[in-house]
C-alpha positions in Angstrom: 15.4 -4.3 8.8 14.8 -1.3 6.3 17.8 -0.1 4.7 19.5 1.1 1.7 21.1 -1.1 -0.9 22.7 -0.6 -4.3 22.1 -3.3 -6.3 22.6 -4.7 -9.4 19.9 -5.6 -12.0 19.6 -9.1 -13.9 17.0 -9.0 -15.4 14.5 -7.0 -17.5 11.0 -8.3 -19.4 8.7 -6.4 -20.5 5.3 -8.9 -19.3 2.9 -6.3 -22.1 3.6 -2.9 -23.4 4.5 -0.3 -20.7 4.5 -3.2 -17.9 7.9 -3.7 -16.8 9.2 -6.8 -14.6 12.9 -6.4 -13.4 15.0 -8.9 -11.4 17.4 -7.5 -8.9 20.2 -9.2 -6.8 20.2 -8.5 -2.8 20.2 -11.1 -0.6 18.8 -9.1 2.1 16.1 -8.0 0.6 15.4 -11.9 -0.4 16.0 -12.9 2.4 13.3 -10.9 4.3 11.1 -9.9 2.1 7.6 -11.0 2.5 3.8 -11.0 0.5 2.5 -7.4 1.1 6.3 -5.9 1.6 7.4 -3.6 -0.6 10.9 -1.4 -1.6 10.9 1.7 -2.7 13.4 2.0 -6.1 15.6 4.4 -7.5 17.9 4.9 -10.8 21.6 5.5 -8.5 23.6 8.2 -9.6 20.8 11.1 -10.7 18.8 13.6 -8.6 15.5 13.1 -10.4 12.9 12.1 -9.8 13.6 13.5 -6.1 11.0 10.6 -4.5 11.6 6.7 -4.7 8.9 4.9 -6.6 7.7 2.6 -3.9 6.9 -0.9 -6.0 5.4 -4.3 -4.3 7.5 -7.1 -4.5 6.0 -9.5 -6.6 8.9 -12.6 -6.2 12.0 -13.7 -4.2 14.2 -16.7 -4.0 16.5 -16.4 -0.6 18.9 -19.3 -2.4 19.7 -17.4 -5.3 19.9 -13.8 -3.3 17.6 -12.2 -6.1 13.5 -10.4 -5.8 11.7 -9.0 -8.7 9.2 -6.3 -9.0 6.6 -5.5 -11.7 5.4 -2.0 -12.4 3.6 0.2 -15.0 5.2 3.6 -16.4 3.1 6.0 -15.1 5.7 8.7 -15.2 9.0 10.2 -14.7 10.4 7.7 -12.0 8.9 4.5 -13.8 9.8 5.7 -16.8 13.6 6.1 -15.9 13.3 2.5 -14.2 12.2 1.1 -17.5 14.8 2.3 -19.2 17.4 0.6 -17.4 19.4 -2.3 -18.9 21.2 -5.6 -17.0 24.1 -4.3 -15.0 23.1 -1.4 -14.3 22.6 -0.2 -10.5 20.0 0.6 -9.0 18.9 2.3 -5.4 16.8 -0.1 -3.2 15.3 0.4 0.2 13.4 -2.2 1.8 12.1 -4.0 2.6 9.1 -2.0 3.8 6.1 -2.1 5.5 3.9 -5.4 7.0 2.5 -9.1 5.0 -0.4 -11.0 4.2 -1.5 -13.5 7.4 -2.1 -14.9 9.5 -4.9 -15.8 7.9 -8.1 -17.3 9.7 -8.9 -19.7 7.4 -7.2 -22.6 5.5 -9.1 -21.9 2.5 -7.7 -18.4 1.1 -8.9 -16.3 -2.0 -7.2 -13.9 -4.2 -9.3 -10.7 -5.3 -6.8 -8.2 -7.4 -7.4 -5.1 -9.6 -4.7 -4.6 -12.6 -1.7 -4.7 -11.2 -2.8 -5.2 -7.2 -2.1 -8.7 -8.6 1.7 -8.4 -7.5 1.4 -9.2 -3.8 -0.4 -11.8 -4.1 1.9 -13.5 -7.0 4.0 -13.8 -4.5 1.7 -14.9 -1.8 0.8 -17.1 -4.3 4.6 -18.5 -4.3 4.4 -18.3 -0.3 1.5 -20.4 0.2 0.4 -22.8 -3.0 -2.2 -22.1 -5.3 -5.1 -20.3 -4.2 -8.5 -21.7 -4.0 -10.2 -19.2 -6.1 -8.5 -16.0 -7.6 -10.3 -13.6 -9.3 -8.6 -10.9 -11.5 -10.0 -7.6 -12.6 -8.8 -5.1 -15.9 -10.2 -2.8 -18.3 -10.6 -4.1 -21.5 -8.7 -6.7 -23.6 -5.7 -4.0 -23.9 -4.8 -5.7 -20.9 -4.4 -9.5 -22.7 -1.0 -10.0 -23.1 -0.9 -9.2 -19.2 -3.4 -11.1 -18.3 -1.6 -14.0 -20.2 1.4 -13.6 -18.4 -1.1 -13.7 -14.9 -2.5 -16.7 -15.7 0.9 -18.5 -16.7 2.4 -18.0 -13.2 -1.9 -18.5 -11.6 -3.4 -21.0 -13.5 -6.3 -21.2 -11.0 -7.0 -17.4 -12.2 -10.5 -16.3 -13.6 -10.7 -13.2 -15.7 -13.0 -10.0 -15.7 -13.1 -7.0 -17.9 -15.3 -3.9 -17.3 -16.2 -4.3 -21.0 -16.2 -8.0 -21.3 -13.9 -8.6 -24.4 -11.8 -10.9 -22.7 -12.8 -13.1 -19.6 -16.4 -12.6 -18.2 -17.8 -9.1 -18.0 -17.6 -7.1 -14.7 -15.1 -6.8 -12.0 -13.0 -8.9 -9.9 -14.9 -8.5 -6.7 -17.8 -10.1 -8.8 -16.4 -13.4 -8.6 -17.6 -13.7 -5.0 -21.0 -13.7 -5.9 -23.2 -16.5 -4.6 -20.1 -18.1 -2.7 -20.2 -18.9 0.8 -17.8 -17.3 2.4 -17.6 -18.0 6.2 -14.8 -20.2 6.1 -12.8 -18.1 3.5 -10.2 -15.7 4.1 -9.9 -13.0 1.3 -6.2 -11.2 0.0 -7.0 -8.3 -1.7 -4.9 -5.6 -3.7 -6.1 -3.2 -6.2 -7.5 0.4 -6.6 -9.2 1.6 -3.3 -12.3 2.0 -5.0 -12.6 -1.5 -5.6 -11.3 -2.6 -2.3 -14.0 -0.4 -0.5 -17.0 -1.9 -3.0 -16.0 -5.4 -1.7 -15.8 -4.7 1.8 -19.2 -2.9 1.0 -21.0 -6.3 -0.8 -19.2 -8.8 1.1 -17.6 -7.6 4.9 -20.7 -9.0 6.8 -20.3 -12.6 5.0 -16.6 -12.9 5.3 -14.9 -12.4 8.9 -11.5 -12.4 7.5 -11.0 -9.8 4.5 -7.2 -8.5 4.3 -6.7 -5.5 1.9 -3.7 -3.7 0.9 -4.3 -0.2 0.4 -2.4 2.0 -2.6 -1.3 5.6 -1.2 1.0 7.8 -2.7 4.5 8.3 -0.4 7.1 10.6 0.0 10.0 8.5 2.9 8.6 5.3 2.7 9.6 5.2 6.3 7.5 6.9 8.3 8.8 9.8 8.9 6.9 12.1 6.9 3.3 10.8 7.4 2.1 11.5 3.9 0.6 8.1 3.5 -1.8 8.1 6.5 -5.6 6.7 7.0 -7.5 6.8 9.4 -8.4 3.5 11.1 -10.8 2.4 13.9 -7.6 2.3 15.9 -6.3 5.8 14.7 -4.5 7.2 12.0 -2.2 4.5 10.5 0.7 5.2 8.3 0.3 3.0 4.7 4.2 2.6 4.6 4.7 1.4 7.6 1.9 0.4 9.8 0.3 -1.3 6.4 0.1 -1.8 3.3 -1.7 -4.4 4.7 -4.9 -4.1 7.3 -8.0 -5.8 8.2 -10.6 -4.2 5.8 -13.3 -4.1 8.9 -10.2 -1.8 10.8 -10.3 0.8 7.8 -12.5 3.8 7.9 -13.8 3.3 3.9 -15.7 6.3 3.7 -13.0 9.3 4.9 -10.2 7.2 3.0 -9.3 9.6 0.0 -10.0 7.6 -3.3 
């Protein structure tokens, strides 16, 4: 059930410079929260920035009551979040919106862009290791994250659009020469790249589950700023996603 918490945070690390992982303590929220799911966070007691920042939840442990999330500073509201300290309170609604799975397959794969990593981390913690996971960034600015990927994915193989670290290209370039039919592929990241692997790969792969990035204003549904269309209609991100069947998404009307 989505509501609104205040709740305390534990802990704060900052995984490489301007990439933020916090710990928070709500045993709802741990309780229920699944890989895909996301809250949408808040500094408590100020009016700005007006919106939540809604942030994929990248861990939980039900025993201990706590989740975690990981984020970037991007602007005013991850900037305020960053600059939190332990004790402080924050606003938290969630959990939000549907998972990862079923999944046809026994065998899943792991395709993320930057930080569309953080679902699957903790799909990752769901399920086991994956059989393959392939991770996409930039250039070797992103190391240090990277490092801190591969510490909690060991199975993780590394591209960089420039190739100074990890093999040159992109995530979705992993796939390449594999058979896919018995595979089922979990995929977050930028749209772009989500829409250049159902592209390459959608007629080899039966099973391709994507979770899409739109920006939001409720979280909730309520004020259909996040919608798509679909196949099967226009779909709200927030709640009817994040996560769809990539053959279901209409790639060339979704904005980029």
């Amino acid at each position: 059930m989505i509501r609104d918490y205040q709740v305390p945070l534990l802990e704060k690390e900052e995984v490489s410079p301007g990439i933020w992982r916090l710990s928070l303590e709500c045993p709802s929220i741990a309780r229920e929260a699944g890989p895909g799911n996301f809250v949408l966070l808040k500094v408590s007691g100020g009016s700005a920035p007006l919106l939540r920042r809604p942030l994929g939840v990248l861990e939980a442990d039900a025993e201990r009551g706590t989740f975690g999330v990981l984020f970037r500073v991007v602007g005013e509201g991850t900037e305020l979040l960053s600059k939190t300290a332990p004790g402080q309170t924050l606003s938290v609604r969630g959990p939000v919106g549907g998972q990862f799975g079923p999944f046809q397959h026994e065998k899943v794969w792991a395709v993320a862009g930057t930080l569309g990593v953080v679902p699957l981390l903790f799909l990752r913690q769901s399920r086991g290791a994956f059989g393959r996971m392939f991770l996409g960034v930039g250039s070797a600015e992103w190391r240090p994250f990277t490092e801190w990927v591969a510490s909690r994915a060991p199975e993780m193989e590394l591209f960089s659009d420039d190739g100074s670290i990890g093999k040159k290209g992109f995530a979705i370039d992993g796939l390449k020469g594999q058979s896919l039919a018995e595979v089922s592929l979990a995929v977050c990241g930028p749209n772009p790249m989500m829409k250049a692997l159902y592209g390459q790969y959608g007629a080899l792969c039966d099973d391709i589950q994507v979770s899409l990035e739109r920006r939001m204003g409720c979280g909730m549904g309520g004020c259909f700023g996040c919608v798509v269309d679909t196949k099967t209609g226009r779909r709200r991100v927030c709640i009817d996603g994040p996560v769809f069947q990539a053959r279901e998404v209409k790639w060339d009307e979704l904005h980029l």
